[in-house]
N, C-alpha and C positions, 0 to 999 in steps of 0.2 A: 372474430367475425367482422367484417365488412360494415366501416359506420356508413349510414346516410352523408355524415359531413362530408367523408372521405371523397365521395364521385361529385359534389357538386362543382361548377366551375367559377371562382371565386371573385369577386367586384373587386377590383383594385381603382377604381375611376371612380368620381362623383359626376353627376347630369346632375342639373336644377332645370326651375322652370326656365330659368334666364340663361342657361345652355344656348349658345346660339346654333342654327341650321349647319353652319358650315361645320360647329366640335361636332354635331353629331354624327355626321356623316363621317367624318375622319374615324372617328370611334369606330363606327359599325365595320368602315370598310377595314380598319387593323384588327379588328375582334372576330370580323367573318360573324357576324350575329345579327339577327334579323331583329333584335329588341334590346332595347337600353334601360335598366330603371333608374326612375326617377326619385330626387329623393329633396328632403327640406334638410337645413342644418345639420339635422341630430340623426340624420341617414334614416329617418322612417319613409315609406313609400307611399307617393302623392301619386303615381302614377306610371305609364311606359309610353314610352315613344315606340312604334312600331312603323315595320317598312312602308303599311296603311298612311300612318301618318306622312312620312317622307314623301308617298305620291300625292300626297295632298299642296302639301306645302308647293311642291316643283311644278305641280297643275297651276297653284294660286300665284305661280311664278315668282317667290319670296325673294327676299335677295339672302344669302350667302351671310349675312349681319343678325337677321331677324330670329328673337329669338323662340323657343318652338314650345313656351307656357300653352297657347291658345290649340295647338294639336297634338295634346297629350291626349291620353286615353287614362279614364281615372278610375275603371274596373280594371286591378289590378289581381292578379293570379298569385295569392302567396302559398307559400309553403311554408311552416314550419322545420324548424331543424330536426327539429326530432320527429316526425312524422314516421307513422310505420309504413311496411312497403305496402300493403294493404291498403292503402290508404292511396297513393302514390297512381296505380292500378285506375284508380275512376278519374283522379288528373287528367290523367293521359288520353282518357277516354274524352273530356267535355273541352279540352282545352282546343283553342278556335285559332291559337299567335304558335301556337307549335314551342314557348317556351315558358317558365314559370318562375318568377320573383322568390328564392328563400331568402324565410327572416328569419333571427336569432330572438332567445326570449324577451327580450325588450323590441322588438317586435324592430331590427335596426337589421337594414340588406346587409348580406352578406355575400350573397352568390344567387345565381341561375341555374336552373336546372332546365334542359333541356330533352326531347323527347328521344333524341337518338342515344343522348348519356345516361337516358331511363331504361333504353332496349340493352346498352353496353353492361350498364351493372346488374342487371338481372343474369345477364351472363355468367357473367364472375361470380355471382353469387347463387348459382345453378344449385350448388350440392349444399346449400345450405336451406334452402324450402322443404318441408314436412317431405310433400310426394312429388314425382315425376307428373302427375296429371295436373296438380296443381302450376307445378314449374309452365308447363308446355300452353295451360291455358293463360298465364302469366304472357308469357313471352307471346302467343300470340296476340292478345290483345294490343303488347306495347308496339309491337313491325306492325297490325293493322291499321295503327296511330301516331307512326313515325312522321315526322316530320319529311326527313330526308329519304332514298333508297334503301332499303337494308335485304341482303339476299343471304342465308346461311346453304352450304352444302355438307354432305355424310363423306364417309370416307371414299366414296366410290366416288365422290367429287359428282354427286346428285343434288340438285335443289331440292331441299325441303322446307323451307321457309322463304319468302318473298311478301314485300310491302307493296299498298298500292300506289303506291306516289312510284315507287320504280316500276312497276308493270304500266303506269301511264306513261313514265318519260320511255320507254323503249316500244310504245303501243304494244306492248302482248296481252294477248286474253294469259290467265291464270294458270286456262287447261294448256297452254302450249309450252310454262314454262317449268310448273311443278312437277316435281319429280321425275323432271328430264337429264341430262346431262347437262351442267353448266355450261360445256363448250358447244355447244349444238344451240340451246337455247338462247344463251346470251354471251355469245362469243366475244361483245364487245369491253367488257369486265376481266378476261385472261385471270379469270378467280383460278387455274390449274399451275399457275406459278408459282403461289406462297407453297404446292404441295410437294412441290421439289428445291423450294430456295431452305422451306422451312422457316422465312422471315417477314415480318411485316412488313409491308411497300408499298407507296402512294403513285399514283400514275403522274405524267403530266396531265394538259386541259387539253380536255375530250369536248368534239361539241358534237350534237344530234339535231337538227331541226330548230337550228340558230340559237340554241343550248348550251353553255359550256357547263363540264361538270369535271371531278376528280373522284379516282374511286381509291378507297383504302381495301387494301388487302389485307386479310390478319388470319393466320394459320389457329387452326384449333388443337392442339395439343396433349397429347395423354405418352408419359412415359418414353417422353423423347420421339411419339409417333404422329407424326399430322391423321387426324380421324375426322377432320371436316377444316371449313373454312367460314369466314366470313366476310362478305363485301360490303361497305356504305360507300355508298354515290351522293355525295354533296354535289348538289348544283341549286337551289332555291336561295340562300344568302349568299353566297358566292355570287351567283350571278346580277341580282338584283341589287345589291349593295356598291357590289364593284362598276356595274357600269353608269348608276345613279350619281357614283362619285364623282364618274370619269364626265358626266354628262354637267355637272354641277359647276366644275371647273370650269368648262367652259362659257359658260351664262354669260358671263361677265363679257363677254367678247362677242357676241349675242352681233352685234350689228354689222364687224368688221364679216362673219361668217356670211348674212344676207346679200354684202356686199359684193364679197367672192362667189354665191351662187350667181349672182345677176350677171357677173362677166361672164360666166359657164356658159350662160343660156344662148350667146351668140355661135354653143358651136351645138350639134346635135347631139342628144345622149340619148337615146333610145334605138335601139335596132332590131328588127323582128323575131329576134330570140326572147325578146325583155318584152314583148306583149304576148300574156298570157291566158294561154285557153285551149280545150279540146275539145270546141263545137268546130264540127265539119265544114260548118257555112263560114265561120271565121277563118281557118286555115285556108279556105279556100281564096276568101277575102285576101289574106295576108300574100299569098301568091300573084292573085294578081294585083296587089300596090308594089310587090317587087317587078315585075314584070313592068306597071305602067314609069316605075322608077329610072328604069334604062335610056326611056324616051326624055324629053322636054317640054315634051307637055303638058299646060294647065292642067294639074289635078283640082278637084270638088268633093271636100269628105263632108260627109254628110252623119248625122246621130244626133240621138237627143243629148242632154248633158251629163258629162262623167264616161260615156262611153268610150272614149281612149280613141277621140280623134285627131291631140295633138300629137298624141303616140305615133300616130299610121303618119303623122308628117314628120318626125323626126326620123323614124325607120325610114321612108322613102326616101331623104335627102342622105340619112348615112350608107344607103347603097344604092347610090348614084355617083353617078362620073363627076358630079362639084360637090361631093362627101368632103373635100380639102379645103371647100371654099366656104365660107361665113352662112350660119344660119340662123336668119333674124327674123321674132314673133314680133308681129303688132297686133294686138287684142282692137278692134276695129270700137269694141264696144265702152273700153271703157279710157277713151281719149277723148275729150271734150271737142266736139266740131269744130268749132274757130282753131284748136291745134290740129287736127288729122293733116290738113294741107302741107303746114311748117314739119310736122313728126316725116311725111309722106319721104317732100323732096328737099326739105331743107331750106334753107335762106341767106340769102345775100346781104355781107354788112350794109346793118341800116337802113333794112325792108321794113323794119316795125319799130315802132315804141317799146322801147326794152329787150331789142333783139343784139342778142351778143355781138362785138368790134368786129370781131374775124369773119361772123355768119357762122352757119352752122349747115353737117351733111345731115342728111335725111336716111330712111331708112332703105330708100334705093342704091342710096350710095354707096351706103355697109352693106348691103346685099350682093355690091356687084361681084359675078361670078358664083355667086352661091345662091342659095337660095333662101324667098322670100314669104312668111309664114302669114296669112291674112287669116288669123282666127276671128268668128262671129262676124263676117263680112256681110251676112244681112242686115247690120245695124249700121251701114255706111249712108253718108247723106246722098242723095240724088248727084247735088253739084259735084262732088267730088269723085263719085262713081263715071262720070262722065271723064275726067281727069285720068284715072286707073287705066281706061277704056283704051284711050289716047296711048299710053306707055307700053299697056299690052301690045298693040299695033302698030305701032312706032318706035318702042324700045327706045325712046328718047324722051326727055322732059327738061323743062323749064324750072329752077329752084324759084320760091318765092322772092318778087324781088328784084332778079336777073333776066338779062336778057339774050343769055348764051344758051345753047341747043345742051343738055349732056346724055353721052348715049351711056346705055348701062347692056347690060346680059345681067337677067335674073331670071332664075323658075320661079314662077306661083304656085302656093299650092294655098288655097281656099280651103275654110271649112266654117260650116254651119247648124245649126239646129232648128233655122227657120225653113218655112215652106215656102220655096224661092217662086215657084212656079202661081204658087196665088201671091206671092208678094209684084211681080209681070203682071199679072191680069187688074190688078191695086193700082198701078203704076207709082205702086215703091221702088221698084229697082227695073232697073234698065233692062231691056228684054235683046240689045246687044251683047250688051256685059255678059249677061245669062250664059248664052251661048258661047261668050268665050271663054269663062271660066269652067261651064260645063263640056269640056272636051271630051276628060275624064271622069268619070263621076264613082264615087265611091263606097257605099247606105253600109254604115257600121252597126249591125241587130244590136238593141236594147238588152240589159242582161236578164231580163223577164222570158225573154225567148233563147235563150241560152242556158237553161238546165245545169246539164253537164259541166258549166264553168263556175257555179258557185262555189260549188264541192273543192274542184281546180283552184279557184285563188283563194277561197278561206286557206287552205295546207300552206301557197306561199304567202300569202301577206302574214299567216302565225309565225313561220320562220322570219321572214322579214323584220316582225317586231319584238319576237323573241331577241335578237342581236339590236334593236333600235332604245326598245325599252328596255333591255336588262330581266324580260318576266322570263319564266320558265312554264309555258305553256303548252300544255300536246296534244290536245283535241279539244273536242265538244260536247257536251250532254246531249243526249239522241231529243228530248225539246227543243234546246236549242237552236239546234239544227233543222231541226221541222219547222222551226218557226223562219228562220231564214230563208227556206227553200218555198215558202207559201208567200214570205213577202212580194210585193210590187215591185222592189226598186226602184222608184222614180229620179234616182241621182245615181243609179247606174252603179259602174265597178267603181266611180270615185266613191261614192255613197259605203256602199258597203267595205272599200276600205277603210274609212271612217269609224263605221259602226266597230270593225274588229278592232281597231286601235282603242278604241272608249274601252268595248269588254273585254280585254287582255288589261288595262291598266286598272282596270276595278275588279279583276274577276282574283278571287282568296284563295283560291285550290290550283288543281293542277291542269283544269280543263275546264271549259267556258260554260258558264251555268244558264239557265232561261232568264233568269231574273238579273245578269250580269249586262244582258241587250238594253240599249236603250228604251224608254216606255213609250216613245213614239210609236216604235216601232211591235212592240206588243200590245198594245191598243188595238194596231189595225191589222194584226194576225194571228184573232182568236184560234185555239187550239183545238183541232179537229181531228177525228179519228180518222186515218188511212182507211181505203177502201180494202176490202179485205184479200192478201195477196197481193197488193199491187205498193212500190216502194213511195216513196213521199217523190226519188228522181222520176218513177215512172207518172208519177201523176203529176209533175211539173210538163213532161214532157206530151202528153194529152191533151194539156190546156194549152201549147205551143202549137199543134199540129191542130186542133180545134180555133184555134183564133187563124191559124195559117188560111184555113178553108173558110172562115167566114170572109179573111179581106179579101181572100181572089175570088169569092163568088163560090166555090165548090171548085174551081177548076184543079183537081189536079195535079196538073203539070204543072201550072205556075206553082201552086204549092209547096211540091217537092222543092222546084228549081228556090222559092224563099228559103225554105230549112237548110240548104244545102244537101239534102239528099239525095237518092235516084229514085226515080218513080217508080219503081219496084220495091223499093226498100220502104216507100211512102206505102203501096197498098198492103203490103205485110201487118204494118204497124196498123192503118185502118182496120185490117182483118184482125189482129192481136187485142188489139181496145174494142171491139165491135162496134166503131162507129158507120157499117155502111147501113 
């Protein structure tokens, strides 16, 4: 008979508390194990380090020396060596770290057991349980509580067993997958190969939705006959282990990295494939900043903050005709007034107290032939607005300092968040200037009035940080989600980029739970029952076409023309919600 010792997989390494971050990590990533126990001298268990902890430590930004006593976790999971399998059976069930610390009778680690090498030896030890109903409720219990993927198929190469952690990484509902044909269902597994190699076989690295994973094939066997199969899809320590590693390595170099993004930033990286969304009124938007892109004229973007207006000016200058030539941001906002002038046009050796031997260019200078990025330029002083004015119209300027003419070629492209037009009527800003920066002007919607796009970039920003952070992440709990789609966003798509970064690094499962959102943000979006029949998007988008019609007055037409819709599609949607 099959011991219990026999399947566990055995500690050959000691962790203490005084283990530093960097052995632990080396461990995890050569062991592929999401937990390390911890132990004192005499190998008794003080604790585990888990991949929890690991994202703590990298959050609190430790160094790579520190060692990781203070982020143990000191509810430890033991097992017994001799534990019956009965026993084994409720483990699997309450267990929250997906592995389990065994001790020996002097109660000194020996080995881990794990929840996938709980499903494997139940396997093997099939024809050794009293009854088949017994076996089968067995086995199910341990795949409903696997850690990892585990799919089994019969000999018609049928699912008849499937886990939920793999029905979440491949998004299938249950009913689509059970009891279909493996190749049909989940063709991505080629589970129909071990039925004619007749041998185990591991794939290379698969990824899905910024996922990497590997799947083991392993034939099921009777009398020389394959009569089913089984698949486990590792990708949860795999993933997160290996790229925590790769991410840890690099820490250390942490500044030389900031340094080479800073040189980047003088050329454009964004082009309007890389701003994402499938609201109407933005696609429409996106068209014509390509459109006003061709020309050379002052562009004006305008939105509140976070809405992806530095976006629409790096897409505009990378398809544009100086797309080859330099393109340089000056954040208007946060350069101290006394430097805007010297950042502007630069300076002549020995214009100031402490100004560089040789002088220094400006940002017109680097700009020349490309183009020139004035973010928050309502926060420009008057005197120097007057300066800008000058160079718009003249394409010439005076460095500080100097008394030589220098001509430049640069596109402006302006963008704000303030309300330029009462900031003219204030006489904060030039009502010259205005009009020549407002040639083009640009009103990027808030993501409050864009529905349809939350839905849109939650799927890429999870893939995005699925490969960023190393989680393995595949959706959201239907809370969740209602609560995101009821939010305000007042910090826009940056905003909510943000929030999914926080809940994928803190979220335990495999999909983003209510209570994984930050509390700001569920504070202010107590949970309400949909109206009946009507989706949580449809009721996002009522309160859009509702707020549309209170700012134009009821007209309308302007209405439609704000949503980006057609005014037939707008009175549809009136008549659909009965707002007349």
């Amino acid at each position: 008979m099959l011991q219990f010792k026999d399947i566990i997989t055995p500690v050959d390494f000691v962790v203490t508390e005084e283990t530093t971050l960097k052995e632990a990590i080396t461990l995890m990533y050569q062991k592929k194990w999401n937990l390390l126990p911890v132990t004192d001298a005499s190998r008794h268990p003080v604790g585990v380090f888990t991949r929890s902890s690991l994202h703590q430590m990298v959050t609190a930004e430790c160094q790579l020396t520190t060692p990781i006593k203070n982020y143990i976790k000191k509810q430890v999971e033991k097992i017994s060596v001799d534990i019956p399998y009965e026993k084994i059976e409720e483990i699997v069930k309450k267990s929250k770290v997906g592995t389990g610390v065994v001790v020996d009778e002097q109660n000194r680690v020996i080995g881990i057991l794990t929840k996938t090498d709980m499903v494997m030896s139940l396997l093997q030890t099939s024809q050794e349980l009293q009854t088949i109903k017994k076996l089968k409720r067995t086995l199910e219990t341990a795949i409903d509580h696997a850690f990892d993927g585990i799919v089994m198929t019969d000999e018609k190469k049928v699912i008849t067993m499937v886990s939920p952690p793999l029905l979440e990484l491949f998004n299938r509902p249950v009913e689509a997958v059970l009891y279909k044909l493996a190749a049909k269902a989940l063709p991505q597994l080629h589970l129909e190969n071990v039925y004619e190699s007749e041998a185990a076989e591991v794939s290379g690295f698969l990824e899905i939705n910024g996922i990497k994973y590997i799947v083991h094939r392993i034939p099921i066997l009777e009398d020389g006959k394959v009569i089913g199969a089984i698949g486990k899809v590792v990708f949860r320590q795999l993933n997160e282990v290996s790229e925590l590693f790769k991410k840890l390595q690099k820490a250390e170099n942490k500044a030389n990295f900031y340094h080479q993004q800073y040189q980047k930033s003088e050329t454009a990286r964004f082009t309007w494939e890389q701003i994402l969304s499938t609201d109407p009124f933005m696609e429409k938007l996106k068209k014509s900043g390509a459109k006003a892109a061709k020309g050379r004229s002052t562009v004006l973007i305008r939105g509140e903050s976070g809405t992806g207006k530095e976006l629409f000016a790096h897409a505009i200058h990378s398809s544009s005709a100086r797309s080859t030539g330099k393109f340089i941001v000056v954040n208007c906002a946060a350069i101290p007034e006394d430097l805007l002038e010297s950042e502007f046009f630069g300076y002549e050796e020995g214009a100031f107290t402490g100004a560089k031997q040789k002088g220094k260019l400006g940002k017109f200078d680097l700009a020349n032939g490309g183009t020139l990025f004035l973010d928050e330029i309502g926060d420009m002083s008057i005197s120097l607005q007057a300066k800008l004015l000058r160079v718009l119209q003249e394409r010439e300027f005076y460095r500080v300092g100097g008394t030589a003419k220098i001509k430049v070629d640069v596109r402006i492209i302006a963008a704000t968040n303030r309300n330029l037009e009462e900031m003219v009527r204030e006489g904060l800003f030039r009502e010259d200037l205005y009009y020549r920066l407002n040639v083009i002007s640009l009103h990027i919607p808030p993501l409050r009035d864009r529905p349809y796009d939350i839905d849109h970039l939650f799927r890429q920003f999870m893939i995005e940080f699925n490969q960023i952070l190393g989680t393995s992440i595949s959706g959201i709990e239907t809370r969740a989600r209602e609560a995101l789609l009821s939010y305000d966003w007042p910090g826009n798509v940056r905003e909510l980029r943000n929030v999914m970064e926080r809940a994928m690094t803190f979220s335990e499962s495999g999909k983003i739970k209510y209570e994984d959102l930050p509390d700001y943000l569920i504070k202010q979006v107590p949970l309400k029952e949909p109206a009946l029949n009507v989706s949580m998007v449809e009721n996002a988008e009522l309160e859009a076409i509702k707020k549309a019609l209170v700012q134009v007055q009821g007209n309308k037409v302007q209405a439609a023309r704000l949503l980006g819709i057609s005014r037939s599609g707008l009175y549809e949607k009136i008549k659909k919600y009965k707002l007349v």
